[in-house]
N, C-alpha and C positions, 0 to 999 in steps of 0.2 A: 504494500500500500504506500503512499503518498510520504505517510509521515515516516518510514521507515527507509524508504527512496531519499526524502532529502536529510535528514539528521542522524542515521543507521542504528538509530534505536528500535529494537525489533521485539519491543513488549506487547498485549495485545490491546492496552490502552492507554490512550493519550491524544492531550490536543496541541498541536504544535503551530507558534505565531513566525514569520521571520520576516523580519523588518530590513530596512538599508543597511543598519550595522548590528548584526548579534541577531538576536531570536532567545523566545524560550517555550520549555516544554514542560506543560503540566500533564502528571501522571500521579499515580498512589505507591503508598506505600509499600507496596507489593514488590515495586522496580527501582527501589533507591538503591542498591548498591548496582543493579545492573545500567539504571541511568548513568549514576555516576560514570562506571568505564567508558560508557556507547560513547556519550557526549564530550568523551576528552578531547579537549583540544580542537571544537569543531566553535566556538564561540556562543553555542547556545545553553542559556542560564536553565539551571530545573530548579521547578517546582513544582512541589508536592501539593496536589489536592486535599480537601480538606482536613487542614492541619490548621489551629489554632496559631489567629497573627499572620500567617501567610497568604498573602493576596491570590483571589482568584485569577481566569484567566481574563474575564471583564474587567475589574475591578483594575489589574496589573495596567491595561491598555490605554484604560481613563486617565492615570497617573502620569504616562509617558508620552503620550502623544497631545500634540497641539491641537489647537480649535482648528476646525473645521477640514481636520486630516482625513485622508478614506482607507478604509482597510476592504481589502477583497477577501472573500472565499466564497467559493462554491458553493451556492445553497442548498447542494444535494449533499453536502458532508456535512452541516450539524443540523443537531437537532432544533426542535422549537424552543425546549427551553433556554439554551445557549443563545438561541436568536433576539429571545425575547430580553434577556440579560443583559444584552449586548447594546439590545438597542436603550435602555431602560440606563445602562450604565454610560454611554453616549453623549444622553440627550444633554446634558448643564455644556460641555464644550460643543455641542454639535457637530460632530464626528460621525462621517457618513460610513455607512456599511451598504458595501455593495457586495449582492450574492448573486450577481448574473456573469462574476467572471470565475472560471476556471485556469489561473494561472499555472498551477500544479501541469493539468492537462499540457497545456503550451509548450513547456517546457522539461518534461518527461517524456520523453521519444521512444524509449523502447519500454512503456508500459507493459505486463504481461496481459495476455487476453483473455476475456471472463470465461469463464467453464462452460463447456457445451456440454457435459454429463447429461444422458436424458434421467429424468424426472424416475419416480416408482408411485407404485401405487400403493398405500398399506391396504393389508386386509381390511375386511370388517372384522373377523375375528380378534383382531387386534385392538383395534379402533373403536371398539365398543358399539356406535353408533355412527348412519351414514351422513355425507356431508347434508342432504337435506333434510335429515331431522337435526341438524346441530342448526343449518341455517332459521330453523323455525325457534328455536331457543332462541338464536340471536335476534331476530327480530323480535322476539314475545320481548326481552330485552331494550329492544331501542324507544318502541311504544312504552315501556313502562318507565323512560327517561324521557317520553317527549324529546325524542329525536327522528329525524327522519332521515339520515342515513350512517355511515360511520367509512370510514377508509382505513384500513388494517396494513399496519406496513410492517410489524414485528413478526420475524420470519417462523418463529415457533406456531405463533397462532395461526396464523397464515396457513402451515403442513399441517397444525390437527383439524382446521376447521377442514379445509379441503381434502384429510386421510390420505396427507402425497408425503412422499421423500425427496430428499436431491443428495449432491453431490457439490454445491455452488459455495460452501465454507468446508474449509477443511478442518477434522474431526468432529462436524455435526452434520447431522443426515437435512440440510438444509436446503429450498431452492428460493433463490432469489426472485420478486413480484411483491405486485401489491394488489390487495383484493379489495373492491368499492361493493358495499352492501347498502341498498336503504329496502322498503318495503315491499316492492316487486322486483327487482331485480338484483343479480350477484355478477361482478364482472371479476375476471381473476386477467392479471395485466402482468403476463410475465414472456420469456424467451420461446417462443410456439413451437420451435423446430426440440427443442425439451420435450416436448408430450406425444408419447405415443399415440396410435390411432386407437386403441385398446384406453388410455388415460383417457383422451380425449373427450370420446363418445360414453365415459362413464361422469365424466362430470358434467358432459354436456344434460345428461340423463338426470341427474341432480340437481339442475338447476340453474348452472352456473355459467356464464358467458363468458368467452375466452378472445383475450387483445392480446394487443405486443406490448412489451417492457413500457414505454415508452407512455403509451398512449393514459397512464396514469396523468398525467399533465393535461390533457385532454376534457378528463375528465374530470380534475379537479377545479378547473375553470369554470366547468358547466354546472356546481351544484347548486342546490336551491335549499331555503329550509336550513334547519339546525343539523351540521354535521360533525359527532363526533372524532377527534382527532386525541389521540396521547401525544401529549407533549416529549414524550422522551423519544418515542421510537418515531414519529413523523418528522421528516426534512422539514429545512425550513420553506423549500422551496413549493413541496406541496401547500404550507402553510398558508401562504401568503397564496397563493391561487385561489384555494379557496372563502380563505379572509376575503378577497374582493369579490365575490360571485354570491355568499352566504354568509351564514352566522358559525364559526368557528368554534365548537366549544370544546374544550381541551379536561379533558379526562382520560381516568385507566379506561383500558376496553373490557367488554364484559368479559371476552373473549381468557382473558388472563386468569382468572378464577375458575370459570367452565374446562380450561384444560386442564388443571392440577385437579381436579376431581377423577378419583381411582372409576373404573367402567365396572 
């Protein structure tokens, strides 16, 4: 990934700034003595996340930068509530945050390329229940929060609610997509040439409507109504799509509780 491309810190969290001179890296206590070595002698300062006294990564950036400086990143690499921080910690110098550039991208030329693993199917003996009676929980769920649809981008929920596998993270049986629910319809927004014709035509049979990766921006454009989003696991860049189309409201998903329940 990006942040391990530019600073050769190879932990599995962390958020990395880098500015005209120096840069820093917050991560947890998990990676302090491994940060400490990566980062020798590269000019980027660590810091450790929440640790009493030690500035966050908003809080750091308020402090050092001047009014009305811009900082870019990708809106598809943080989350809402980083976004929403961000902007929140900002606003007294007015310091602009732009998330429509991908400079990372630009300038990493021989990125490696996303997994084409195809997809699995889990049982239903496994599974406990098929994806359209889980879809009718979820929705008995949205009505019962007055909401009217929800956008699921946490990749766990994502495989139980849909009973699929992948191979798109490695050592978790994960596939990369994002799945749009309101109350007639279920669209699942991930890599096509992934799903068997056998995968396919079973979810298609469940329910569920099937796009390209991609076309999640499409649709978060289009909503209407009150749509649940988690701040943790949604980009900001869905965020903000949908912020201008509807009413954003930012909660767990139901989704996160219904799958920690044994079948």
């Amino acid at each position: 990934m990006a942040r391990e491309y530019f600073s050769g810190f190879t932990g599995s969290a962390g958020d990395l700034v880098v500015q005209a001179e120096g840069g820093g890296l917050w991560t947890d206590g998990r990676y302090t003595i491994q940060a400490n070595e990566q980062l020798a002698g590269t000019g980027i300062e660590l810091f450790m996340t929440r640790v009493e006294g030690l500035p966050s990564l908003a809080e750091h950036l308020a402090k050092v930068l001047a009014e009305q400086d811009i900082v870019a990143v990708a809106g598809h690499t943080i989350n809402t509530a980083l976004f929403n921080e961000l902007q929140g910690a900002f606003a007294a110098k007015q310091i602009v945050l732009r998330t429509d550039l991908d400079l990372a991208d630009q300038v990493w030329s021989e990125r490696p390329p996303k997994s084409t693993a195809p997809a699995m199917d889990y049982p239903l003996e496994f599974a406990g229940r098929s994806t359209a009676e889980k879809l009718v929980e979820l929705r008995d769920d949205l009505a019962e929060q007055q909401l009217d649809g929800i956008i699921l981008s946490a990749l766990p929920d994502i495989c139980w609610l849909l009973n699929i596998r992948g191979r798109d993270v490695p050592y978790c049986p994960l596939l990369e997509g994002y799945l749009y629910v309101d109350g007639q319809r279920a669209t699942f927004c991930t890599t096509q040439d992934k799903l068997t014709a056998q995968l396919r035509s079973r979810l298609e049979k469940d329910g569920i409507d099937l796009a390209d990766y991609d076309a999640i921006a499409d649709i978060a454009s289009r909503c209407s109504g009150t749509i649940s989003l988690c701040p943790v696991t949604t980009n900001s860049t869905i965020y903000q799509a949908v912020s201008k189309a509807a009413n954003a409201k930012l909660n767990s998903a139901p989704t996160e509780l219904r799958k920690a329940q044994k079948n």
